[in-house]
PALO-579724 format. One line per field, with one value per residue (C-alpha): residue in one letter; residue number from 0; x, y, z. Coordinates in pm, 1 decimal, decimal comma, m for minus. Each point is the difference from the previous one (the first is absolute). Example, Ala and Ser with C-alpha at 12.3 -4.5 7.8 and 13.67 -1.06 7.14 Angstrom:
residues 2
r (A; S)
k (0; 1)
c1 (1230,0; 137,0)
c2 (m450,0; 344,0)
c3 (780,0; m66,0)
END
This chain:
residues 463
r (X; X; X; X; X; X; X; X; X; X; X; X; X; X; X; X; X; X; X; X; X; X; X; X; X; X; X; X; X; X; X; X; X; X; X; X; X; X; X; X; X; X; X; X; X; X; X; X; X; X; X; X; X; X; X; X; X; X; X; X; X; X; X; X; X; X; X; X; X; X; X; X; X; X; X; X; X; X; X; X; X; X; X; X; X; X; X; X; X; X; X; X; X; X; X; X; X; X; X; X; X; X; X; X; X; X; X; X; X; X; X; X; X; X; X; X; X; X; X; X; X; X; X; X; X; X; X; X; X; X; X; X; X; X; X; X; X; X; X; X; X; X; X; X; X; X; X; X; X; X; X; X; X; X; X; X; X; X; X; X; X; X; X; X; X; X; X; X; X; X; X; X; X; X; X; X; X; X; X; X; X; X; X; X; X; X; X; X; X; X; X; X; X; X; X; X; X; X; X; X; X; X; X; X; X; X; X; X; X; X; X; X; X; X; X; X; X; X; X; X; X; X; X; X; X; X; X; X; X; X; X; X; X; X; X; X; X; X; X; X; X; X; X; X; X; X; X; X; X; X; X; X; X; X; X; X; X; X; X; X; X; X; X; X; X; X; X; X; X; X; X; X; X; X; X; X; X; X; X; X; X; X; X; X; X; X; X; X; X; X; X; X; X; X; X; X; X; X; X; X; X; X; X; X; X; X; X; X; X; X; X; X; X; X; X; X; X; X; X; X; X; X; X; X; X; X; X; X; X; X; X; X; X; X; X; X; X; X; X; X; X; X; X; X; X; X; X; X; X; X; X; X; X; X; X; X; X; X; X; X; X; X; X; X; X; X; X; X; X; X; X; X; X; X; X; X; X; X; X; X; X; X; X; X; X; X; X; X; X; X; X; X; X; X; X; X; X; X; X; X; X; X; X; X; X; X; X; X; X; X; X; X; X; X; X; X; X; X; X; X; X; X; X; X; X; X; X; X; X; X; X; X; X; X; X; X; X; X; X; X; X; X; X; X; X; X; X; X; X; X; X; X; X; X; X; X; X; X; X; X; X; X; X)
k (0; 1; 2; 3; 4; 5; 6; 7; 8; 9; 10; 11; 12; 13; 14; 15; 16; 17; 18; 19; 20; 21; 22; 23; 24; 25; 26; 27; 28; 29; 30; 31; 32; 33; 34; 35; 36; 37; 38; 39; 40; 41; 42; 43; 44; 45; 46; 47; 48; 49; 50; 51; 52; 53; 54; 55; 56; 57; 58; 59; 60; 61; 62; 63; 64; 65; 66; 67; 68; 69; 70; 71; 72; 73; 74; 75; 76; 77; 78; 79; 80; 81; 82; 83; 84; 85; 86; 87; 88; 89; 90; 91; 92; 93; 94; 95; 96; 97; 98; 99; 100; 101; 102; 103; 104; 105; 106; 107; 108; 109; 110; 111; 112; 113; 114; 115; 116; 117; 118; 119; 120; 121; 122; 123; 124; 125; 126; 127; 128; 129; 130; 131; 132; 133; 134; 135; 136; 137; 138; 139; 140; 141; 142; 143; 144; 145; 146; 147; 148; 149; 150; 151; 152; 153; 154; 155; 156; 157; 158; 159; 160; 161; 162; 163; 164; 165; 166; 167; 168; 169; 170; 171; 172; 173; 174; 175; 176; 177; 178; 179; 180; 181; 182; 183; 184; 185; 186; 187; 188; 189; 190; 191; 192; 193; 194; 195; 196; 197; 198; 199; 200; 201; 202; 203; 204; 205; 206; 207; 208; 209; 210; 211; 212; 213; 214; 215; 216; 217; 218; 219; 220; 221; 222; 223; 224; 225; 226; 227; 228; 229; 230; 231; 232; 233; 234; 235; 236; 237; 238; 239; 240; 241; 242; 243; 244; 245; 246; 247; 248; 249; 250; 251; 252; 253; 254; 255; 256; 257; 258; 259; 260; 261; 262; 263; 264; 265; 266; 267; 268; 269; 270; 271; 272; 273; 274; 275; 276; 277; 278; 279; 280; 281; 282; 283; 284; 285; 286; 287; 288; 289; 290; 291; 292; 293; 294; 295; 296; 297; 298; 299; 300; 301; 302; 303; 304; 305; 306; 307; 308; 309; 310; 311; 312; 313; 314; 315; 316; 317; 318; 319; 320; 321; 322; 323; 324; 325; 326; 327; 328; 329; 330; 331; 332; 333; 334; 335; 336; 337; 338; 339; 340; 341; 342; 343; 344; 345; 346; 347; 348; 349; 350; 351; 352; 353; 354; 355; 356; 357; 358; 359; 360; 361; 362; 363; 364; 365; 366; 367; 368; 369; 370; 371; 372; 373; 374; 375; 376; 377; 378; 379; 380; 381; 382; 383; 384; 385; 386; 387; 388; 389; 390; 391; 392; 393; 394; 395; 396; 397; 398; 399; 400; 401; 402; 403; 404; 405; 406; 407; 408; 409; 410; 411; 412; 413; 414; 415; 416; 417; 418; 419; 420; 421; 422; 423; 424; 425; 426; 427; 428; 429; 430; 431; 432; 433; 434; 435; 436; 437; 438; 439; 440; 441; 442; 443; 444; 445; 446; 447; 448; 449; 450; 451; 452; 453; 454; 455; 456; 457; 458; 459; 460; 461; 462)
c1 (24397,3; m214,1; 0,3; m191,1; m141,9; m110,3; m141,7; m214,3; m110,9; m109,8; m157,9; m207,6; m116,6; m170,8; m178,4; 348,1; 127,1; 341,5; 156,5; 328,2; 209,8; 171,2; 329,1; 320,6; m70,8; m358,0; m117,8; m363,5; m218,9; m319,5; m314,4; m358,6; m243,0; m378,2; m68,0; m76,1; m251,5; m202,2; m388,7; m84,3; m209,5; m301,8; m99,9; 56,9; m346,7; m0,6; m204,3; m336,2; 180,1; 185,2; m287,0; m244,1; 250,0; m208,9; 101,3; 274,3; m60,7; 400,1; 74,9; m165,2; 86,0; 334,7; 6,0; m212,9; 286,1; 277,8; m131,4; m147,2; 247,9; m264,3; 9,2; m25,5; m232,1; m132,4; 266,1; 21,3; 376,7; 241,3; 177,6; 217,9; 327,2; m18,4; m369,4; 240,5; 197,8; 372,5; 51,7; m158,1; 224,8; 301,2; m98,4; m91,5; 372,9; 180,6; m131,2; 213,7; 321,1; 292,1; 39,1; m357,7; m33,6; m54,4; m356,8; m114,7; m31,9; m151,9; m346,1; m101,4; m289,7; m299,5; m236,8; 195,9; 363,7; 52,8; 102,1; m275,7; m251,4; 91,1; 38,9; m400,7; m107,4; 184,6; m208,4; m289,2; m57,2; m74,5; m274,5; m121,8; m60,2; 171,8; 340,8; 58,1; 210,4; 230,2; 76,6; m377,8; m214,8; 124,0; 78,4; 211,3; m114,8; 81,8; m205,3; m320,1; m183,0; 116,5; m56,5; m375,6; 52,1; 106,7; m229,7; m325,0; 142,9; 81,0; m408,2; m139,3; m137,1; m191,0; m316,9; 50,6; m41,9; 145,6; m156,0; 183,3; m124,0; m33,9; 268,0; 231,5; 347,9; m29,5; 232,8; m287,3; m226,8; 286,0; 119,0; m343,0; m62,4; 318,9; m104,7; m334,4; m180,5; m265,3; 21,8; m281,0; m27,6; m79,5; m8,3; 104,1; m307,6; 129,2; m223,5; m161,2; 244,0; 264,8; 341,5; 145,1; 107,0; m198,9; m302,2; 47,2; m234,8; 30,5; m382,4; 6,6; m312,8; 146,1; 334,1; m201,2; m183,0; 309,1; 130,9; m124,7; 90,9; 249,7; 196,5; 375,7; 140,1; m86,6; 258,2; m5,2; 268,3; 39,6; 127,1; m239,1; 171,1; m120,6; m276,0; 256,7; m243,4; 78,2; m217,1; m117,5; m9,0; m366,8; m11,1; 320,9; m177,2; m312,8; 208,9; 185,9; m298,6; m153,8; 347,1; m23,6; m375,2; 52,3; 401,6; 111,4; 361,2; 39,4; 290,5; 109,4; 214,9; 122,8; 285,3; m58,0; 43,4; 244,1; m159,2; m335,6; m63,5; m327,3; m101,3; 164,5; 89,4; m192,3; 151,5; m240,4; 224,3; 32,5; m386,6; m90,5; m21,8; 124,2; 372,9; m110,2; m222,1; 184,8; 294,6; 136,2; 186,4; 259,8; 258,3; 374,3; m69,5; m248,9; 142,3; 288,5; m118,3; 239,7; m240,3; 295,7; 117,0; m355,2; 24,0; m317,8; m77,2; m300,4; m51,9; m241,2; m61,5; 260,3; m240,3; m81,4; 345,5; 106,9; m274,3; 91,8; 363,6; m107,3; m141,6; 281,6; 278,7; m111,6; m65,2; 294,8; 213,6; 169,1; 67,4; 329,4; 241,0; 128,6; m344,4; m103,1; 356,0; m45,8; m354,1; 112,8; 256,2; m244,5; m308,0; 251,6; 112,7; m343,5; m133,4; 246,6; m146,7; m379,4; m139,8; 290,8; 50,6; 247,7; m291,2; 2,7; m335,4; m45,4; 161,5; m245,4; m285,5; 97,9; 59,6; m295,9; m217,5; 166,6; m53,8; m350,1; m82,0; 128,6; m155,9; m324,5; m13,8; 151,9; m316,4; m230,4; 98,8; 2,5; m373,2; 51,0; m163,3; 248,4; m35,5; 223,2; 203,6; 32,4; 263,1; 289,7; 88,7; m281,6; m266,2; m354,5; m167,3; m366,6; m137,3; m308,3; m112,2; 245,8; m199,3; 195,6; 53,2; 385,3; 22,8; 141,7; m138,6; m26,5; m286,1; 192,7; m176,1; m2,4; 324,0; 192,4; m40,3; 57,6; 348,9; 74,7; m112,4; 163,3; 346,8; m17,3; m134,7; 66,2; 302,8; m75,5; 6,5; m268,1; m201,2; m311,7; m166,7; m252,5; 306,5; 3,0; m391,4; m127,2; m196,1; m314,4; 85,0; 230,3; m290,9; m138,6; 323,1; 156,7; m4,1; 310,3; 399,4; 293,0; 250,9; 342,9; 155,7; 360,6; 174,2; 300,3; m1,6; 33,9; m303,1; m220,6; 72,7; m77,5; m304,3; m89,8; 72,3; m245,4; m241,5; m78,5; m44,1; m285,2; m204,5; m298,3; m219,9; m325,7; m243,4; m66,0; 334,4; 214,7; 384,5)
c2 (14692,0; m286,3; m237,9; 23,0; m337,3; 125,1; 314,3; m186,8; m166,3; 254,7; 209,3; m273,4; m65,6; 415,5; 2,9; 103,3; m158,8; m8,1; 85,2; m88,6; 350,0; 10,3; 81,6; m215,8; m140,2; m110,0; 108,8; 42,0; 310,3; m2,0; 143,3; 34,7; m195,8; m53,7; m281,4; m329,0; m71,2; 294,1; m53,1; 89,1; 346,9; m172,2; m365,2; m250,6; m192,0; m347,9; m257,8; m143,1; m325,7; 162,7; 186,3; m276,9; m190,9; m112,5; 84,4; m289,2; m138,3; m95,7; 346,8; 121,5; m264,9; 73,2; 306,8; m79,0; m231,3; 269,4; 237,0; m203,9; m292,3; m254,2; m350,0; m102,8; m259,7; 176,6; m79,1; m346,8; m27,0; m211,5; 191,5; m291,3; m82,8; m404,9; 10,8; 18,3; m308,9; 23,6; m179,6; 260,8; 291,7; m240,0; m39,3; 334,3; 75,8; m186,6; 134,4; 284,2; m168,4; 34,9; m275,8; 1,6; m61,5; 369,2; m124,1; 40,3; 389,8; 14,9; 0,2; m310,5; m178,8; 237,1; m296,6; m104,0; m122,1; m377,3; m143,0; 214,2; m152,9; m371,7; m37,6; 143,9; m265,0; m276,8; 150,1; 58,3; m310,4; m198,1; 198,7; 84,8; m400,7; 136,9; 66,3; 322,5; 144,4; 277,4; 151,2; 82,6; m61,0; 249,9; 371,0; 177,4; 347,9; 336,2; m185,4; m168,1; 360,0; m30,1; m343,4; 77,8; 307,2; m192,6; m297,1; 229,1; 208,7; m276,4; m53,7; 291,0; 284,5; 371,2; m67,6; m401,1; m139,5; m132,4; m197,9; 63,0; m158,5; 249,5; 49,8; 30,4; 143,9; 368,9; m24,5; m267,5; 295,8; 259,5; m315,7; 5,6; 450,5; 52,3; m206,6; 138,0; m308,8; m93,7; m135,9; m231,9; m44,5; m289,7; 12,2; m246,0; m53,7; m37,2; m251,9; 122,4; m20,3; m151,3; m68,3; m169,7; 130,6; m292,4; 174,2; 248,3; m155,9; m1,1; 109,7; m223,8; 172,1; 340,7; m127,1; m172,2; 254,9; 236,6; m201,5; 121,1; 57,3; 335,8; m266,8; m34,9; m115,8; m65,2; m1,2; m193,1; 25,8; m326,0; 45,9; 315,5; 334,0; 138,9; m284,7; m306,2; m168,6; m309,4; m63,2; m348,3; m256,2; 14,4; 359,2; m23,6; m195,1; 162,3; 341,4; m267,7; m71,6; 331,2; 91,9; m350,5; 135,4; 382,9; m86,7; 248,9; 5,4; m117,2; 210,3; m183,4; 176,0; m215,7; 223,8; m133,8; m352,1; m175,1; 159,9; m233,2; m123,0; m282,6; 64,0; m143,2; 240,0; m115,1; 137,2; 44,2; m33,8; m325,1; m120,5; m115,9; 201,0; 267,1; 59,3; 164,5; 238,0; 143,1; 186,0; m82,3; 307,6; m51,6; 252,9; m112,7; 330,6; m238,7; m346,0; 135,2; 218,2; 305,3; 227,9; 218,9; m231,2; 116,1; m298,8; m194,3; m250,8; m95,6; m374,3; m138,4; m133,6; 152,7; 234,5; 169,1; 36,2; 145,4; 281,4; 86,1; m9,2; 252,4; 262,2; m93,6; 95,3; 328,5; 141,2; m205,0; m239,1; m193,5; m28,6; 96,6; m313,3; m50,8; m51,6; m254,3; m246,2; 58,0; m156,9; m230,1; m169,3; 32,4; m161,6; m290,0; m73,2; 10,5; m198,6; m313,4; 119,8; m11,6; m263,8; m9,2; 196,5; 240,5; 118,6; 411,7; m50,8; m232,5; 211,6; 306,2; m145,3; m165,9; 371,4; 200,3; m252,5; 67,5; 401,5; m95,8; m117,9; 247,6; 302,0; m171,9; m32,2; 374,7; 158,5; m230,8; 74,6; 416,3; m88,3; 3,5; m264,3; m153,2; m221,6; m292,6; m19,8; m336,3; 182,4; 247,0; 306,2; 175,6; m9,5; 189,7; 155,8; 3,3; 360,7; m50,1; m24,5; 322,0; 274,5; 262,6; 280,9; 98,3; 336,4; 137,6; 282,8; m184,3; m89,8; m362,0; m285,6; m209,3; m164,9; 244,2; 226,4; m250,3; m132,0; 425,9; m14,3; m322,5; 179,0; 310,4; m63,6; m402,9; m32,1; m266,4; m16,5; m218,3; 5,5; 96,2; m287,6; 233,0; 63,6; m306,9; 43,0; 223,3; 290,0; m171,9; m203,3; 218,5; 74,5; m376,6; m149,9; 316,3; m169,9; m223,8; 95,7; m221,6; m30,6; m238,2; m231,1; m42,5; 192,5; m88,5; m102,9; 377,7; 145,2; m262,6; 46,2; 398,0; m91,0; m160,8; 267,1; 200,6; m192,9; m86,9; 364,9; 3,0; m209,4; m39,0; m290,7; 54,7; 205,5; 210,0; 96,1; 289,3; 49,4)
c3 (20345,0; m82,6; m279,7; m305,7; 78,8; 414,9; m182,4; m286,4; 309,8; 215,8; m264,2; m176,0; 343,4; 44,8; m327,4; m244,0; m306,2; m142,0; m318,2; m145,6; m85,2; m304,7; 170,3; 1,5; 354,9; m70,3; 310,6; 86,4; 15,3; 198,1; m138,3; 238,1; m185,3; 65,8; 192,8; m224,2; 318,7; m44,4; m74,5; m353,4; 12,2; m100,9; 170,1; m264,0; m110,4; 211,4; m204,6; 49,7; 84,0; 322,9; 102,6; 19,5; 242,3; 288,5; 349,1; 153,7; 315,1; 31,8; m68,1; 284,6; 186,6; m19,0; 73,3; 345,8; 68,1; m81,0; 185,5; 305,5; 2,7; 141,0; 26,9; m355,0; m71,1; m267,4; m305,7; m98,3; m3,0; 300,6; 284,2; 52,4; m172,0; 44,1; m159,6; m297,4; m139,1; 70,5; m288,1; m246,6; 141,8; m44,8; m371,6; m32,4; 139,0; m255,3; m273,3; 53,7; 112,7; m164,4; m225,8; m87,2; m356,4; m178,0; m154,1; 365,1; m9,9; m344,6; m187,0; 47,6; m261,1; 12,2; 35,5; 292,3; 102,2; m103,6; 305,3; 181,9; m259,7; 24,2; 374,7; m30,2; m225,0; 213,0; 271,2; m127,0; m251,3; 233,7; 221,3; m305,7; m144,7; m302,4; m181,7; m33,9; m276,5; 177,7; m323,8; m85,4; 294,4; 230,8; 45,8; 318,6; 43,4; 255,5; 255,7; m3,6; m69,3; m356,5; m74,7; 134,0; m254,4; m295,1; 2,1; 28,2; m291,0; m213,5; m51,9; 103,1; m182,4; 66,8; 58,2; 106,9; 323,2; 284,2; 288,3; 341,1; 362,3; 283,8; 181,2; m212,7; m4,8; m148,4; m316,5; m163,7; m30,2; m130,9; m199,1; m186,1; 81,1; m268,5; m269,8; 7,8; 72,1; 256,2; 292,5; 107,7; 432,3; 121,8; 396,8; 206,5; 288,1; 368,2; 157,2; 317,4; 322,4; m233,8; 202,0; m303,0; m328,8; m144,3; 123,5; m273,1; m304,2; m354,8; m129,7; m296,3; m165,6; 20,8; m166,6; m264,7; m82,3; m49,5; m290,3; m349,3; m359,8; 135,0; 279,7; m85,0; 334,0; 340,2; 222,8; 354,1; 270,2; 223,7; 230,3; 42,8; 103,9; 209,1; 161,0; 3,2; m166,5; m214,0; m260,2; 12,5; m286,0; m25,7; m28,7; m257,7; m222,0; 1,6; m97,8; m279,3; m137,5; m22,0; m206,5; m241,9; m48,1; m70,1; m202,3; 272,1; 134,3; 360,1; 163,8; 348,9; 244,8; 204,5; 125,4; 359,9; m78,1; 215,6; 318,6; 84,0; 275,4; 105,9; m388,6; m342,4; m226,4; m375,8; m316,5; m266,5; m289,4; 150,0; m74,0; m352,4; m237,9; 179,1; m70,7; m359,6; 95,6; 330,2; 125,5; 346,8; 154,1; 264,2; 183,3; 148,3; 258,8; 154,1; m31,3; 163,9; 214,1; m174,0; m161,4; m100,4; m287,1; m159,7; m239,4; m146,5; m226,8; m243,0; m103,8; m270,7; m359,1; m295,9; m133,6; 313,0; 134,4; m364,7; 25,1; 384,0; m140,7; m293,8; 301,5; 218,7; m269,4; m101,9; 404,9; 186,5; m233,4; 233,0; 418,1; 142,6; m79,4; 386,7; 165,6; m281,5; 71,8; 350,5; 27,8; m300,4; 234,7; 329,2; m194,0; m100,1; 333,7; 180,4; m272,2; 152,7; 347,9; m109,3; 290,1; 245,1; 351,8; m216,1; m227,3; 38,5; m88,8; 297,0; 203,3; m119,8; 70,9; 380,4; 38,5; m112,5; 152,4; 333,1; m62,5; m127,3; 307,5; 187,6; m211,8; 68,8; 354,8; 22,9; m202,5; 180,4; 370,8; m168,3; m107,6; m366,0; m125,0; m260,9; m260,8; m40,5; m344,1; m164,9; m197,2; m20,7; 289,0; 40,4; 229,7; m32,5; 335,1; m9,1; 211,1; m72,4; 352,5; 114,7; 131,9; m39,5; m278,3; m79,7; 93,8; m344,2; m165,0; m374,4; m233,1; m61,0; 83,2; 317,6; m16,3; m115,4; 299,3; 217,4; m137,4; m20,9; 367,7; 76,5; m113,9; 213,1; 263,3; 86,7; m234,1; m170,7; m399,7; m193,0; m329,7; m78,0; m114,3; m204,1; m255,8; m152,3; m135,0; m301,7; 89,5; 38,3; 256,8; 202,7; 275,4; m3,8; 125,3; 199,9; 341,8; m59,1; 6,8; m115,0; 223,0; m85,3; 232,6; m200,1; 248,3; 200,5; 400,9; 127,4; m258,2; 126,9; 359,6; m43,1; m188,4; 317,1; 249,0; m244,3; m71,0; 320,1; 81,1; m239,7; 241,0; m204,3; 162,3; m137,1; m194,3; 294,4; 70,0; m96,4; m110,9)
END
């Protein structure tokens, strides 16, 4: 006869639940219940909010990759363990060992972990030409998604606006969608025949003329995801001004900031007048290269960080204690490394420009037409000159059949470059995919095998 215990077990697993008896030995009876998984009888009402959710690119591009298993150069996450520092899994390690001090696996401070908090300002002081307070001047979020959350919440109201430059990553616009604010696109131009991400243009009299009374915040991501582009300190300062003009908040994500490569990297809170009316947005998953720790960070002037703060404590509170000592210890160690051959960051960027390299010579030889990146993992393919229509039976645009196409049939992932633009500019830029070159030694030699089975040489040529 089985126990009590093995038969609580078995039961609770095929839809029973127990009962104590009344009886001396307090055994258990078993009564057929419905199933607590059942659908109600009538669907419950979803709200406005959920229904209005946009389709998601990743979402189906996951679900390509699940189902396909390409070569992924779609996702912009590493394949490769070293890509990671050794030293941040080591910290991250002794967090939980066992004479770690007890504070480890608790709440930590909701506006960030001390240790975490100071080893940023002793970073970023000095890039930044100022002294930062960590106490006041900085806020670690779930990831650099909810800093970008909290700062355009913390001025932004229904009915406001927000400038954003075309491309851009698609949480700005759902950023801006859930407040009930307004997105105003700005697109970025590609110049004819560009081979550089340089070649994609600011068009300073369309951004001017976005600003009005409604404009809360602008925000501008430098490196650019998903061009490479790095906005140049001609073009910052134009944007700067435009912001001094109009009192408007200047939100800079720079979460791709240690990887630059020809091109210096210019912080606008680091200009004059700057560091009080913007809010510089950073991410550890992309200064280390572990985009599983999803931890962020927001810097900027007292008052700012204190309304971010005010969103941020009533949606997440505080990050999970263990990631914020890890990359407290890791920052303070590669801060002593900062312009030495033991720099991670050093390290990163010998590498990527190798894979850079290499990623550009693949698509060229396939007849892709890519465009160089200045900045961070991703590099954009130009098919304008492809003659050739995906055959996919879909109303999507351009690029979107191909990358579907470009799964099944070549197995190769990439993005559609047309989901990083509002509506009305989906069909103007819908010859262009994304692909990412932060893949490890084996993904990069399949990419080759199938890339070079694309063959594409010229306009006149077929897949």
């Amino acid at each position: 006869m089985r126990s009590c215990k093995k038969l609580l077990d078995h039961y609770s697993l095929t839809g029973w639940t127990a009962s104590r008896r009344s009886c001396a030995c307090q055994r258990y009876q078993f009564i057929k219940m419905a199933s607590t998984t059942s659908s109600p009888s009538e669907p419950l009402t979803i709200s406005k909010a959920a229904q209005s959710v946009p389709e998601n690119v990743w979402v189906k591009s996951v679900k390509l990759v699940q189902e396909y298993k390409p070569v992924n150069l779609g996702q912009g996450f590493p394949d490769f363990p070293e890509i990671v520092p050794k030293r941040l899994r080591k910290n991250l390690c002794a967090t939980q060992a066992d004479d770690a001090p007890v504070h480890y696996n608790q709440y930590a401070r909701g506006q960030g972990q001390n240790d975490l908090v100071r080893e940023l300002a002793l970073l970023y002081s000095p890039l930044m030409g100022r002294t930062i307070d960590p106490m006041s001047e900085i806020l670690v979020t779930v990831g650099a998604y909810e800093s970008l959350h909290c700062a355009v919440h913390a001025v932004t109201n229904p009915g406001d606006e927000v400038i954003l430059i075309e491309p851009y990553f698609d949480s700005y616009g759902e950023t801006v969608r859930v407040i009930g604010a307004t997105a105003r696109n700005v697109p970025l131009k590609l110049k004819k025949g560009g081979k550089s991400s340089k070649d994609f243009v600011l068009d300073k009299e369309e951004l001017r003329n976005a600003f009005n009374e409604k404009t809360k915040c602008i925000i501008v991501n430098t490196p650019h995801n998903p061009t490479g582009k790095m906005f140049d300190q001609e073009e910052i300062e134009f944007i700067a001004d435009l912001c001094k003009k109009h009192n408007v908040l200047y939100i800079s994500d720079e979460v791709y900031e240690w990887l630059h490569y020809e091109n210096k990297h210019v912080r606008v809170a680091s200009l004059p007048g700057m560091w009080e009316r913007t809010i510089t947005i950073c991410s550890a998953g992309k200064t280390f290269n572990a985009t599983g720790f999803k931890t962020g960070w927001a810097l900027g002037p007292k008052y700012l960080i204190s309304a971010a703060m005010g969103i941020h404590q009533g949606i997440i509170y505080t990050v999970p204690t263990p990631l914020q000592i890890a990359l407290a210890e890791t920052i303070k160690e590669e801060r002593a490394l900062i312009g030495t051959d033991e720099s991670y960051w050093k390290f990163l960027n010998e590498t990527m420009t190798k894979k850079r390299e290499e990623m550009f010579q693949l698509a060229t030889e396939a007849g892709l037409n890519p465009i160089k990146p200045d900045g961070g993992y991703f590099m954009v393919m130009d098919l304008s000159n492809l003659d050739f229509e995906p055959p996919v039976e879909s109303k999507d645009v351009y690029d979107q059949r191909f990358c579907e196409w470009l799964v099944k049939e070549k197995g190769i992932a990439a993005i559609p470059i047309s989901a990083f633009f509002s509506k009305n500019h989906k069909e103007e830029f819908q010859r262009f995919v994304r692909f990412c070159f932060i893949k490890g030694d084996s993904t990069m030699q399949q990419a080759a095998e199938k890339l070079r089975q694309l063959n594409i040489k010229n306009s006149d040529s077929k897949l």
